[in-house]
gemmi code that builds the backbone of each chain (N, CA, C; Angstrom):
import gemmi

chains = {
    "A": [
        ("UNK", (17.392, 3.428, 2.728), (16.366, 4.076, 1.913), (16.741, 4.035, 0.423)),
        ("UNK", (17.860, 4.242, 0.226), (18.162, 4.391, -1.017), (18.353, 3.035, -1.585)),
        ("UNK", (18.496, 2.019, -0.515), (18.843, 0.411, -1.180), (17.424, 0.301, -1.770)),
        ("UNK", (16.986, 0.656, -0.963), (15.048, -0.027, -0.921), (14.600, 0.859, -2.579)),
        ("UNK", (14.914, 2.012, -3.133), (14.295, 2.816, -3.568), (14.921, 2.124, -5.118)),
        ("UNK", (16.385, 1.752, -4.893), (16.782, 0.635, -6.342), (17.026, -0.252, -6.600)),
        ("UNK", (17.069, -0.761, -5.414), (16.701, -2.460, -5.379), (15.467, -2.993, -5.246)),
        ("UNK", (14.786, -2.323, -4.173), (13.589, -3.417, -3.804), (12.192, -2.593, -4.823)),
        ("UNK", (11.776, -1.222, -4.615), (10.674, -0.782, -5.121), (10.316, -0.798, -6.652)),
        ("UNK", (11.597, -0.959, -7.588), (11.709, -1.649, -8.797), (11.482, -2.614, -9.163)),
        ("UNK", (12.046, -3.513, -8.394), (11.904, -5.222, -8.672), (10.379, -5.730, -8.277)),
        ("UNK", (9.643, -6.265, -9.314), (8.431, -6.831, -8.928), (8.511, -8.274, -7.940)),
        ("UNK", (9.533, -9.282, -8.005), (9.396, -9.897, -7.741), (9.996, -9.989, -5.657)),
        ("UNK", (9.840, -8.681, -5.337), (10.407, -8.743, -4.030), (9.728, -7.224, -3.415)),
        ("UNK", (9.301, -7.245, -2.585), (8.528, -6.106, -1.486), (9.171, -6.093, 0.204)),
        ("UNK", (9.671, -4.800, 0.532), (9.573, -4.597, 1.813), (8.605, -4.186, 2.656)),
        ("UNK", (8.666, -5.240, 3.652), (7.519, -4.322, 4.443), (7.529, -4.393, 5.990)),
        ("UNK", (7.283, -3.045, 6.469), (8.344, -2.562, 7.836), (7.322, -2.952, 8.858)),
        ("UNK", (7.941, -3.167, 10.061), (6.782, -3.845, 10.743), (6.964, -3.398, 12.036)),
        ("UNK", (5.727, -2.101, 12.351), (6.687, -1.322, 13.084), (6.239, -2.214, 14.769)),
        ("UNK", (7.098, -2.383, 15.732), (6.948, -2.902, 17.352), (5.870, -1.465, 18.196)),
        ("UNK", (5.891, -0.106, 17.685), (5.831, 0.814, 18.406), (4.772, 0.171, 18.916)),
        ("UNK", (3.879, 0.435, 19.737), (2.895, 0.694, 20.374), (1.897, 2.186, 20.452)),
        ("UNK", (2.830, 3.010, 20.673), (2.162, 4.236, 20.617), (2.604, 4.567, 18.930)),
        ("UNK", (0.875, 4.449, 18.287), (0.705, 4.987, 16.594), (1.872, 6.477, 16.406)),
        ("UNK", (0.964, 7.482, 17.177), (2.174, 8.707, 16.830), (3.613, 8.784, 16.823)),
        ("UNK", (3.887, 7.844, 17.816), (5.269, 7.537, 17.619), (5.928, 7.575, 16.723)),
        ("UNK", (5.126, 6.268, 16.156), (5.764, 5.403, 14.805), (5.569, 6.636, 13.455)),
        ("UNK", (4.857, 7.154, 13.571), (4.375, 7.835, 12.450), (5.337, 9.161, 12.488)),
        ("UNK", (5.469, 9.750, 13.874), (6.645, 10.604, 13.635), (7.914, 10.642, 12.818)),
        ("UNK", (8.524, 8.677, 13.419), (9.551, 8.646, 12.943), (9.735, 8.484, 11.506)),
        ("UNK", (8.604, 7.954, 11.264), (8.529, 7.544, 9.546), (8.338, 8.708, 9.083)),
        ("UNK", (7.999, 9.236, 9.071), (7.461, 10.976, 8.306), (8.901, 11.755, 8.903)),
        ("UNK", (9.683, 11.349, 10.069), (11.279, 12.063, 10.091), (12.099, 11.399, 9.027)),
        ("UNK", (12.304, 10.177, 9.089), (12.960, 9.396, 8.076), (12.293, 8.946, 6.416)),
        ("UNK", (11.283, 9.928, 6.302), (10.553, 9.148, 5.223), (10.519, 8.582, 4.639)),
        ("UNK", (9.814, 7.143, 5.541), (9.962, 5.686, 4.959), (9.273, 5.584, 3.773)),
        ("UNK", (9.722, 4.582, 2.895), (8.885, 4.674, 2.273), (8.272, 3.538, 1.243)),
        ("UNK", (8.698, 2.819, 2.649), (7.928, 1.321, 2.145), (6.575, 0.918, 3.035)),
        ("UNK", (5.308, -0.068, 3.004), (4.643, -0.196, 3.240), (4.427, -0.592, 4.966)),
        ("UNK", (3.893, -0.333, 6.064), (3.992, -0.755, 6.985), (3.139, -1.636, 7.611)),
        ("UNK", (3.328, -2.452, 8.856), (1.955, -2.910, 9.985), (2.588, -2.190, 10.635)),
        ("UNK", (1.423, -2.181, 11.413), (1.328, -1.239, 12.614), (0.973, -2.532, 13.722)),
        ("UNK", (2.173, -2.548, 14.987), (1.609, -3.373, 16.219), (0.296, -3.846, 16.581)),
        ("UNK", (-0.652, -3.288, 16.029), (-1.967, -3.496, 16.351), (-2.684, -4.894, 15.198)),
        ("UNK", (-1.949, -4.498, 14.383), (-2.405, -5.337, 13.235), (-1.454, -6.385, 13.059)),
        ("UNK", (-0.314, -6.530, 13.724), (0.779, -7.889, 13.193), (0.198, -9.108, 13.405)),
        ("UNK", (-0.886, -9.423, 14.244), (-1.543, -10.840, 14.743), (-2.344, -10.993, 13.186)),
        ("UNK", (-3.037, -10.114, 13.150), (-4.040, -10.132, 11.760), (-3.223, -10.356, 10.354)),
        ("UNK", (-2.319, -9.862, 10.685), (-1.362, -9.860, 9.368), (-0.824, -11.103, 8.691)),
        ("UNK", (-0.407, -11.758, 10.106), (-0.062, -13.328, 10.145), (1.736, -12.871, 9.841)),
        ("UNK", (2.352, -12.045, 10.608), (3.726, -11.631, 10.912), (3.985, -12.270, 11.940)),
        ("UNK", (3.181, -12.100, 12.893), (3.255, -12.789, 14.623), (4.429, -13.900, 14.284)),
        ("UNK", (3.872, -14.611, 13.659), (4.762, -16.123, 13.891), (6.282, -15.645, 13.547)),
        ("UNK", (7.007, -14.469, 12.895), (7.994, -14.129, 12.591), (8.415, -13.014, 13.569)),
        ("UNK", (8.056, -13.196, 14.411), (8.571, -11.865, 15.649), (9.690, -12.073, 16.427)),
        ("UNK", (10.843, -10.819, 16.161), (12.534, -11.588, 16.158), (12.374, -11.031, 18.417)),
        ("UNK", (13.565, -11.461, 18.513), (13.550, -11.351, 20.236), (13.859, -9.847, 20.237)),
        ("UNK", (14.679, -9.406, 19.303), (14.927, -8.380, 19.164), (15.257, -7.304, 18.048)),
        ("UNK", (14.954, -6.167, 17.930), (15.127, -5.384, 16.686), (16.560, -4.804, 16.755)),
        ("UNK", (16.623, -4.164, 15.618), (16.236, -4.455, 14.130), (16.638, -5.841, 13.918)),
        ("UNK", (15.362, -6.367, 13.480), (15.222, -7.656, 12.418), (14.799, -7.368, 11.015)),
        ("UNK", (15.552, -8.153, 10.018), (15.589, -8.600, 8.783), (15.455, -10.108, 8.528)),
        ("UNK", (14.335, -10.066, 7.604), (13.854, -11.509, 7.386), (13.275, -11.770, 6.069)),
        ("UNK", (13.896, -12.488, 5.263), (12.976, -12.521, 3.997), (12.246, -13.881, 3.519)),
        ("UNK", (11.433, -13.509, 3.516), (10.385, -14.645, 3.723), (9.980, -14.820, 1.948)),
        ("UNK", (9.500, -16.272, 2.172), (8.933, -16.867, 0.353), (7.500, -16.147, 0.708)),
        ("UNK", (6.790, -16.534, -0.448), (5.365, -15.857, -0.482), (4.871, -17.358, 0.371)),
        ("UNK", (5.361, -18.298, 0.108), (4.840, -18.949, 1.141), (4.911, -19.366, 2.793)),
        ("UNK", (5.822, -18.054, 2.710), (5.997, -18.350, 4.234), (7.343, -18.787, 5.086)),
        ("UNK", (8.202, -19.550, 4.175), (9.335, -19.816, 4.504), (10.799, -18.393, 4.759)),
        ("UNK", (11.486, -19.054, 5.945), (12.443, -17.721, 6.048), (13.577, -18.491, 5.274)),
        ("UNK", (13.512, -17.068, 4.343), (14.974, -17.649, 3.392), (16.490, -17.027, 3.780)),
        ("UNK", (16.169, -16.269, 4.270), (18.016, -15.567, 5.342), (16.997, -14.749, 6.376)),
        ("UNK", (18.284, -14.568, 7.074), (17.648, -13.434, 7.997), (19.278, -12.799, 7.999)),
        ("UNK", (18.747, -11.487, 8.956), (19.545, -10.164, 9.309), (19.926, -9.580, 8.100)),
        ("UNK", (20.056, -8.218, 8.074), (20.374, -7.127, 7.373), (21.251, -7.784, 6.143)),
        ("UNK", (22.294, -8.185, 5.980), (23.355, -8.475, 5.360), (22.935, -9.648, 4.327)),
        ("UNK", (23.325, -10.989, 5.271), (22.463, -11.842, 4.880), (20.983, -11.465, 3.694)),
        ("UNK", (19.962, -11.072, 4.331), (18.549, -10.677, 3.473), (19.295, -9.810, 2.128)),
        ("UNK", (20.086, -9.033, 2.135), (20.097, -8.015, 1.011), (20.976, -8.945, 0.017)),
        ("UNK", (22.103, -9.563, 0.614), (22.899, -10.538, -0.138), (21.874, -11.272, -1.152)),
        ("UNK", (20.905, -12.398, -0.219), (20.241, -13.207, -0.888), (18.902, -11.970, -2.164)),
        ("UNK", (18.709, -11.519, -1.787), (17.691, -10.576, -2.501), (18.902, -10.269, -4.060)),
        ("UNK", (19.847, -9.759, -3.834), (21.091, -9.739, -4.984), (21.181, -11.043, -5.937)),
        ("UNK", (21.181, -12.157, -5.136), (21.609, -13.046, -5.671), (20.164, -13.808, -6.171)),
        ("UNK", (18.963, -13.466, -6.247), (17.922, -13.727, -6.715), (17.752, -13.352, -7.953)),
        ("UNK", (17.893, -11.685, -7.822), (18.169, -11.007, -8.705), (18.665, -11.383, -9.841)),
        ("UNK", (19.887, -11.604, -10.054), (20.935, -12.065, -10.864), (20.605, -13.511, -11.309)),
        ("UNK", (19.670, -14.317, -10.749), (19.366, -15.623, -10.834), (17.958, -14.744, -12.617)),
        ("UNK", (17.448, -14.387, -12.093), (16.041, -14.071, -12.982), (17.166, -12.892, -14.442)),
        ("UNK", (18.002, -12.419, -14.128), (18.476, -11.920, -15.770), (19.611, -12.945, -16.112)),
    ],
    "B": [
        ("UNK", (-20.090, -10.388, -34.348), (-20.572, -9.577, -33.876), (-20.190, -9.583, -32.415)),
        ("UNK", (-20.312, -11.368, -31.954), (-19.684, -11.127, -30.935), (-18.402, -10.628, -30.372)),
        ("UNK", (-17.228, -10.511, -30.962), (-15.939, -9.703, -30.647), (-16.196, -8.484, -30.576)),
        ("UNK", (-17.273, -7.626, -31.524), (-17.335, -6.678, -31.499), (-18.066, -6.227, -30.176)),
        ("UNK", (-18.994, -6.537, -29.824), (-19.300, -6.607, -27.907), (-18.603, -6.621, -27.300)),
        ("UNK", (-17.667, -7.563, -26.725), (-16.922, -7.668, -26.307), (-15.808, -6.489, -25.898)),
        ("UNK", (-15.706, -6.021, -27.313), (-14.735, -5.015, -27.084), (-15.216, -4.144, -27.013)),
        ("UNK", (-16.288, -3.842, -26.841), (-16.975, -2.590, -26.989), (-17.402, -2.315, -25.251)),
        ("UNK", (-17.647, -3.816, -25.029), (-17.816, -3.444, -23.140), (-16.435, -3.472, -22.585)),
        ("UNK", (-15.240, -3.592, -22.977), (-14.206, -3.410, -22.511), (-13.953, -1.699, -22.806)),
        ("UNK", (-14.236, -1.741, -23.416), (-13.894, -0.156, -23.787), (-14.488, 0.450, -22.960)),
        ("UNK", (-15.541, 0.349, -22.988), (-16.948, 1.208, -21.647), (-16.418, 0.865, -20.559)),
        ("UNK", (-15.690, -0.202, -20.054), (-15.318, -0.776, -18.769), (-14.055, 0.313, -18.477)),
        ("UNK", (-12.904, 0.579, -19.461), (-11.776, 1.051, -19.275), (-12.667, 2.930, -19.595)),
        ("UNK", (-13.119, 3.230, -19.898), (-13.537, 4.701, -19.887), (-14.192, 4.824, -18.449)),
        ("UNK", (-15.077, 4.275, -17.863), (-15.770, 4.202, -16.950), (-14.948, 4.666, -15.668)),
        ("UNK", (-13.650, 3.529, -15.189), (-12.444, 3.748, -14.363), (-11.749, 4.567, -14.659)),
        ("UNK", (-11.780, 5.290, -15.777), (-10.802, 6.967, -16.169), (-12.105, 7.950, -15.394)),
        ("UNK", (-13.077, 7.963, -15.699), (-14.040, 8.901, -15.150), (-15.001, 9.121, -13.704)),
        ("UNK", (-14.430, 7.901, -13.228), (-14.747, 7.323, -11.865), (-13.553, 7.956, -10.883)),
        ("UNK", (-12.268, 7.775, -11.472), (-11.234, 8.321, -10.246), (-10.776, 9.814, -10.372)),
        ("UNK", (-10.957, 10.159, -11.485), (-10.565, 11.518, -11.810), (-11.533, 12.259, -11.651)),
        ("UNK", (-11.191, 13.548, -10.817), (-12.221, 13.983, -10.821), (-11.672, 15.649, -9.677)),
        ("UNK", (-13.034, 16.817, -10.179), (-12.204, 17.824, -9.543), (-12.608, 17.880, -8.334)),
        ("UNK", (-12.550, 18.516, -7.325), (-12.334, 17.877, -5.769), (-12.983, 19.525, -5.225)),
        ("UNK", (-13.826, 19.766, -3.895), (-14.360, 20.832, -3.591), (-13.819, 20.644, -1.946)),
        ("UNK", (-13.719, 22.206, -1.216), (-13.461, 21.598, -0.070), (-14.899, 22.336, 0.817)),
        ("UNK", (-14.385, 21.343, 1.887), (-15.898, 21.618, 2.931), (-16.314, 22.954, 2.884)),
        ("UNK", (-15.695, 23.780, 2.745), (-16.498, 25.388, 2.604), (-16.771, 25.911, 1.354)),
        ("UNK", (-16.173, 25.211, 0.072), (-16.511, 25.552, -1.167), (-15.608, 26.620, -2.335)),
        ("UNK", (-14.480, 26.832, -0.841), (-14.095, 27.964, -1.820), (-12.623, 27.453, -2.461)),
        ("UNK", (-12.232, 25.817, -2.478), (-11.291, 25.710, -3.070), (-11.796, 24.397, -3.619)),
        ("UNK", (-11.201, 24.462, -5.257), (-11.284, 23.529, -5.983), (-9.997, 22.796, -6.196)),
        ("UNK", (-9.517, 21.504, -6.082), (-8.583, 20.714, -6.980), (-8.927, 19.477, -8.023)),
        ("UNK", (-8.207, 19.509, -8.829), (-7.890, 17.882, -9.468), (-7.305, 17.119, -8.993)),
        ("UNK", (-7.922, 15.977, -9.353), (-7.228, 14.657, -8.456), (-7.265, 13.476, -8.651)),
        ("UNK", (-6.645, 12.538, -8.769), (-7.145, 11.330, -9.494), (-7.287, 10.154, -8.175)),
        ("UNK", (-8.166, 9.863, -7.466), (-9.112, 8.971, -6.633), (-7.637, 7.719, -6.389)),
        ("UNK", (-6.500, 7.666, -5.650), (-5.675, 6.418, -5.626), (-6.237, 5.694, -4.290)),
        ("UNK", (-6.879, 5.840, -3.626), (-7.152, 4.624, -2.401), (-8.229, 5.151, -1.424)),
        ("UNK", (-8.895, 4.507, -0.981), (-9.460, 4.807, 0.441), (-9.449, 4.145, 1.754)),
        ("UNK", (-9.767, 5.011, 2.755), (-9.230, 4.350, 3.939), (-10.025, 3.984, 4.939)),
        ("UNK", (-11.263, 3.058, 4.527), (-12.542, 3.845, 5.371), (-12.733, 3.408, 6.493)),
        ("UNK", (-11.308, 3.099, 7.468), (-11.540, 2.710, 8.682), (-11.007, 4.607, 9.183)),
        ("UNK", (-9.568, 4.753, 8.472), (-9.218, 6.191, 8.461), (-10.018, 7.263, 8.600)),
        ("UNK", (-11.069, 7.367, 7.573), (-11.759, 8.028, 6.829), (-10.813, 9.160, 6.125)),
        ("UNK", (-9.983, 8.386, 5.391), (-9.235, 9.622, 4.466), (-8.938, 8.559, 3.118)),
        ("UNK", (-8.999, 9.814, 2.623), (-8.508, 9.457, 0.954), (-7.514, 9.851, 0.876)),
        ("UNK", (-6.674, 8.902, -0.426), (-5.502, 9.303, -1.341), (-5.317, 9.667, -2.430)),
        ("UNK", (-4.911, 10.805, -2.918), (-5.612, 11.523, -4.315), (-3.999, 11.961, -4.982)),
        ("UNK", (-3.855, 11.516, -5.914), (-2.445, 11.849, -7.050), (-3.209, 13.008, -7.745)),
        ("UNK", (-2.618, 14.086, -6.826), (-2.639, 15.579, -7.907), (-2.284, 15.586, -9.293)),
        ("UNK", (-3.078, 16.738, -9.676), (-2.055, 16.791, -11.102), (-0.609, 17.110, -11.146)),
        ("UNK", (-0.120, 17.845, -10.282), (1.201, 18.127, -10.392), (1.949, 17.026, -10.045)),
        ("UNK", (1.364, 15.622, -9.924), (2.303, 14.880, -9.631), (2.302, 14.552, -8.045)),
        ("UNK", (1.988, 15.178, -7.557), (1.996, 14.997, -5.862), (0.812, 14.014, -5.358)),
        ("UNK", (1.090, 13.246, -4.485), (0.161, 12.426, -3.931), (-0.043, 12.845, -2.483)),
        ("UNK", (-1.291, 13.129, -1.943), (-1.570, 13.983, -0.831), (-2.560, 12.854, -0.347)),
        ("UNK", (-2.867, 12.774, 0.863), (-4.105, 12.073, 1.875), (-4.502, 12.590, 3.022)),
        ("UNK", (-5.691, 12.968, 3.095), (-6.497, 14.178, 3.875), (-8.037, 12.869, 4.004)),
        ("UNK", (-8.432, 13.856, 5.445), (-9.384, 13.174, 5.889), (-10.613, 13.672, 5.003)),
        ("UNK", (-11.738, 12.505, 4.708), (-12.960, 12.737, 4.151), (-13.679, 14.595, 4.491)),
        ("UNK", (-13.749, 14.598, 6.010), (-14.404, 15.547, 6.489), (-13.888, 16.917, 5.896)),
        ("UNK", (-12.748, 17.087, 4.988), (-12.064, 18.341, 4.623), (-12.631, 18.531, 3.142)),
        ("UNK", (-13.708, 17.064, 3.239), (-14.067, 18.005, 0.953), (-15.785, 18.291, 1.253)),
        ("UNK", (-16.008, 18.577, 0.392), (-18.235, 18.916, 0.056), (-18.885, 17.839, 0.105)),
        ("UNK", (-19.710, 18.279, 0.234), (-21.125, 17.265, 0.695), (-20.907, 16.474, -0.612)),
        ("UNK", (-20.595, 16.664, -1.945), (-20.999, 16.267, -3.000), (-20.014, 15.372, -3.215)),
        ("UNK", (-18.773, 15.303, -2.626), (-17.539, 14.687, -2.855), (-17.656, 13.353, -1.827)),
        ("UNK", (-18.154, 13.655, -0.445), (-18.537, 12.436, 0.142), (-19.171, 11.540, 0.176)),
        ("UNK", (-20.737, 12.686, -0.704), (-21.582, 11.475, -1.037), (-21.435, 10.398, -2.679)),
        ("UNK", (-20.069, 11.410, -3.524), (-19.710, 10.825, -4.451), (-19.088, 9.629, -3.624)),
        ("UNK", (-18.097, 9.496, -2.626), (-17.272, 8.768, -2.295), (-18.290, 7.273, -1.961)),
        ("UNK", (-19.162, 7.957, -0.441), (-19.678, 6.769, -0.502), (-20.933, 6.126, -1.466)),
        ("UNK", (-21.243, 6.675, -2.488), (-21.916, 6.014, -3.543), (-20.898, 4.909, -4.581)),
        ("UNK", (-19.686, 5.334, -4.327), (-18.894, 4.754, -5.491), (-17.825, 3.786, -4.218)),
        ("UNK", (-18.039, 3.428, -3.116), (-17.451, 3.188, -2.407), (-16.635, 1.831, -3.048)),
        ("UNK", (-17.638, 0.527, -3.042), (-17.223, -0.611, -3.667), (-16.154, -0.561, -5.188)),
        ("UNK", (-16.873, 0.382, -6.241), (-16.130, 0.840, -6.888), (-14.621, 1.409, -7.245)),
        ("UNK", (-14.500, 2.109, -6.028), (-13.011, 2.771, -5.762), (-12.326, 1.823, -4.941)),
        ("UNK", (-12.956, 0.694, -4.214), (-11.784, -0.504, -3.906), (-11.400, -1.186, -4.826)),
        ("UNK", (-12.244, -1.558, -5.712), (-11.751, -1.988, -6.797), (-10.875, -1.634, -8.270)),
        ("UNK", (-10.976, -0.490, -7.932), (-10.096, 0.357, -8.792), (-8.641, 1.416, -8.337)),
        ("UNK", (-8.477, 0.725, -7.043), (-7.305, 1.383, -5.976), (-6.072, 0.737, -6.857)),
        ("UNK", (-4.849, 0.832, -6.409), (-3.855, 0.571, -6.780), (-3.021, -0.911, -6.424)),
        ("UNK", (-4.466, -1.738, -5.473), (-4.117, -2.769, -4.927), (-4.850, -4.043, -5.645)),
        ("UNK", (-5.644, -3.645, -6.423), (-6.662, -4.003, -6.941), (-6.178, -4.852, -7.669)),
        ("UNK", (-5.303, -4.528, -8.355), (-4.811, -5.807, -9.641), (-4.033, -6.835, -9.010)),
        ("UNK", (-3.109, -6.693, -7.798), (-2.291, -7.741, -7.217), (-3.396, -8.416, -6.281)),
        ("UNK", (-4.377, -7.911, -5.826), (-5.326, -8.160, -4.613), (-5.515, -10.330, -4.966)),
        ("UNK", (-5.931, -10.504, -6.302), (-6.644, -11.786, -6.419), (-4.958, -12.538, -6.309)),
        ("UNK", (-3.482, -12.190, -6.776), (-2.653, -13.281, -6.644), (-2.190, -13.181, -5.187)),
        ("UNK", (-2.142, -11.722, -4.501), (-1.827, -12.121, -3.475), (-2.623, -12.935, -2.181)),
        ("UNK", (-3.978, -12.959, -2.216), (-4.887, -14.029, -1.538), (-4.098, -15.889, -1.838)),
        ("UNK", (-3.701, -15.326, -2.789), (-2.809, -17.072, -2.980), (-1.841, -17.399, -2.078)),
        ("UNK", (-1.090, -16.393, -1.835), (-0.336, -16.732, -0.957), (-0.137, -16.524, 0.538)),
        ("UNK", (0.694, -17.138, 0.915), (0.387, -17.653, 2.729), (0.982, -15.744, 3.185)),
        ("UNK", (1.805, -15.449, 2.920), (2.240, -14.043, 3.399), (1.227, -13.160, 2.680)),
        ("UNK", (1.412, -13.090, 1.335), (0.292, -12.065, 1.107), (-1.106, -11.826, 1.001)),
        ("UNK", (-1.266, -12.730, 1.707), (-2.929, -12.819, 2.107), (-3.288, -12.168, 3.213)),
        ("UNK", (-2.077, -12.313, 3.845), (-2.598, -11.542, 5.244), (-2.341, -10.251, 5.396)),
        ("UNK", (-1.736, -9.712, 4.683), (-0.620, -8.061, 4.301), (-1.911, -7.638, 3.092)),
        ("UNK", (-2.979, -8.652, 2.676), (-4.313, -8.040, 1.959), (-5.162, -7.973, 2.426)),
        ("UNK", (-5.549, -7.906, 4.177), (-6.666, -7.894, 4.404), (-7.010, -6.347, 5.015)),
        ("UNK", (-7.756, -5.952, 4.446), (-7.948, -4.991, 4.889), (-7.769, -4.122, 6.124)),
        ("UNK", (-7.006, -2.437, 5.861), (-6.640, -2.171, 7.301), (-5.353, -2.568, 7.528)),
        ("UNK", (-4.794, -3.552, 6.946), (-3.931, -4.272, 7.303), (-2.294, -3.307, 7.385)),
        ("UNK", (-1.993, -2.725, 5.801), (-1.162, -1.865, 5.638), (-1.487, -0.454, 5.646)),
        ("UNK", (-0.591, 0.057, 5.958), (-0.479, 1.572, 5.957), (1.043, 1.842, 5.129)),
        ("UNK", (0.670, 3.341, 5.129), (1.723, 4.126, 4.074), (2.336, 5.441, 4.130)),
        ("UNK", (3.269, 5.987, 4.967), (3.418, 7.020, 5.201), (2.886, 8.579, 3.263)),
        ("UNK", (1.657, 9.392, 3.917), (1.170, 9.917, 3.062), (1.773, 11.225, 3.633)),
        ("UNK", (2.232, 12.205, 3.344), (2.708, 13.276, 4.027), (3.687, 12.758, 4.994)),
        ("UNK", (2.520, 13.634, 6.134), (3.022, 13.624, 7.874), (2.324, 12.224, 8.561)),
        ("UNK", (1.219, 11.773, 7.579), (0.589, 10.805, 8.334), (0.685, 9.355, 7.625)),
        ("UNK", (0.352, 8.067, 8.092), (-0.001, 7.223, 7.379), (-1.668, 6.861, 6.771)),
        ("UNK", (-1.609, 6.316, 5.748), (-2.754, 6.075, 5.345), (-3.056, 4.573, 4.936)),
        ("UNK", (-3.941, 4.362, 4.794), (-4.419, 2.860, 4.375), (-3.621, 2.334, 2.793)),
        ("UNK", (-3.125, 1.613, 3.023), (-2.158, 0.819, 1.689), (-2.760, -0.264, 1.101)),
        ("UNK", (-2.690, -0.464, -0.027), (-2.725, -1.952, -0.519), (-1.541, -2.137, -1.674)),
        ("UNK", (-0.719, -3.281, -1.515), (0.227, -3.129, -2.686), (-0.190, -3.712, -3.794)),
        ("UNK", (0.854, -2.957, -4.286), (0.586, -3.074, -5.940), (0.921, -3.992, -6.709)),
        ("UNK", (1.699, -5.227, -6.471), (2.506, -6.219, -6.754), (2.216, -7.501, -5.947)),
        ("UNK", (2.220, -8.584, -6.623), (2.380, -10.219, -5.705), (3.854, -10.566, -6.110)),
        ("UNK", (4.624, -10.163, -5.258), (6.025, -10.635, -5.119), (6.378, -11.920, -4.681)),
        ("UNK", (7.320, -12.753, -4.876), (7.705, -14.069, -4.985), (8.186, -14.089, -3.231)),
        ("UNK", (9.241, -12.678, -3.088), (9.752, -12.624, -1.639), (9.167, -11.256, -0.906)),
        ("UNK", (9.401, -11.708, 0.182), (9.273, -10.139, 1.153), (10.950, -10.253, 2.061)),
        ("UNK", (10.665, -9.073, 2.262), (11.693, -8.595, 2.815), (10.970, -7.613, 4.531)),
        ("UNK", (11.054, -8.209, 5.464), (10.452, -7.948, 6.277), (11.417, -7.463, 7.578)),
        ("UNK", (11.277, -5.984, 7.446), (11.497, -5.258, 8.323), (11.448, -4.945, 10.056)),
        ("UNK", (11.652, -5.858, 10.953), (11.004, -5.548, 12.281), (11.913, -4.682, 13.059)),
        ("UNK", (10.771, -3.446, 13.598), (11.555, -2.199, 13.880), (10.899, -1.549, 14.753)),
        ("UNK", (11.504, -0.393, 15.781), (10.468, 0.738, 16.480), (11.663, 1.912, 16.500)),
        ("UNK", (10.430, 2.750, 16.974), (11.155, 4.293, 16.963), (12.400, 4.117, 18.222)),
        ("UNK", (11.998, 3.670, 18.971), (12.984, 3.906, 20.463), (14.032, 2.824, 20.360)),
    ],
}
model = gemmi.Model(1)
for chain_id, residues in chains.items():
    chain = gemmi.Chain(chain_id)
    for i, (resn, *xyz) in enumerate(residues, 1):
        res = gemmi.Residue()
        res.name, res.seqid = resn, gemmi.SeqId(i, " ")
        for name, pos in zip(("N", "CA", "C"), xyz):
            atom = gemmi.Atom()
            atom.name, atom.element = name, gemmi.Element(name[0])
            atom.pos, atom.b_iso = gemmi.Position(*pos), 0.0
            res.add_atom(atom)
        chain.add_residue(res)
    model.add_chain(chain)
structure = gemmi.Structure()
structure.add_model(model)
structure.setup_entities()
């Protein structure tokens, strides 16, 4: 939360966005309103529409950072935040 | 003369969207008033997102304000999509292959309180950073 809140929600040139598997809405919404997320979400119902589908990991938690066009540029937790750093530092 | 038009309907254009989202707010029984400045609507939801004056951003369903506030809403409906907070990134992100689809309406949500509400972002970012996750 706190990576996201000074790394990512500052930087224009990079957005998270959580993509939740739940199925049951209240669920998801519990946990986010326990953890108050507070980056943008899909909701399971909408990932086909979204055009996420094609990026659906076998298993969670997945991290994936994708170009605006579509390409995966790292994946997993570590990896994604590394490269997001080193973008960073590329643009100052 | 012509610059002077010009700027003169820009001006009317930018007063217009100050007096369109702001605005004081009644609730269904009448006996409470707030300020609020109009940030999104959700009209699959049917709730709005309104940045208090104190700074707080709250989202409550349509059915909780006055007759006068709903029928403001849906008279100005087209209006207040276009003047949401998604509005300015809306035309670069249709450009692109990810954010075209994270713009279609419905699409995002936003934890508002306790609940989520209808999102549009505010930015066409170069990357995403994409989260896949569940509660259990």
């Amino acid at each position: 939360m706190k990576q996201y809140n000074e790394e990512i929600a500052t930087n224009p040139a990079v957005e998270m966005i959580h993509a939740s598997l739940d199925r049951d809405k209240k669920a998801a919404e519990s946990w986010a309103a326990k953890e108050g997320f507070p980056w943008p979400t899909v909701m399971m119902d909408k990932i086909k529409e979204s055009g996420l589908e094609e990026y659906m990991p076998r298993a969670v938690p997945n991290y994936k950072l994708l170009s605006k066009d579509g390409k995966i540029v790292a994946e997993g937790k570590g990896e994604v935040f590394a490269k997001v750093a080193e973008l960073k530092k590329e643009e100052t | 003369m012509k610059k002077r038009y010009i700027l003169a309907a820009a001006l009317a254009s930018l007063l217009g969207l100050g007096t369109l989202t702001a605005r004081t707010w009644t609730s269904a029984d009448g006996k409470k008033t707030f300020k609020g400045e109009l940030k999104a609507l959700d009209k699959a939801a049917g709730k709005i997102t309104v940045l208090l004056s104190s700074g707080k951003t709250v989202s409550f369903s349509t059915e909780l304000l006055s007759d006068a506030d709903k029928e403001f809403i849906r008279e100005n409906e087209a209006a207040i999509e276009n003047v949401g907070p998604g509005a300015q990134a809306g035309g670069a992100l249709n450009e692109q292959k990810i954010g075209k689809g994270l713009a279609k309406e419905g699409v995002l949500s936003k934890l508002a309180g306790e609940t989520f509400a209808g999102y549009k972002l505010e930015k066409a970012p170069e990357y995403y950073i994409v989260y896949f996750s569940a509660s259990w």
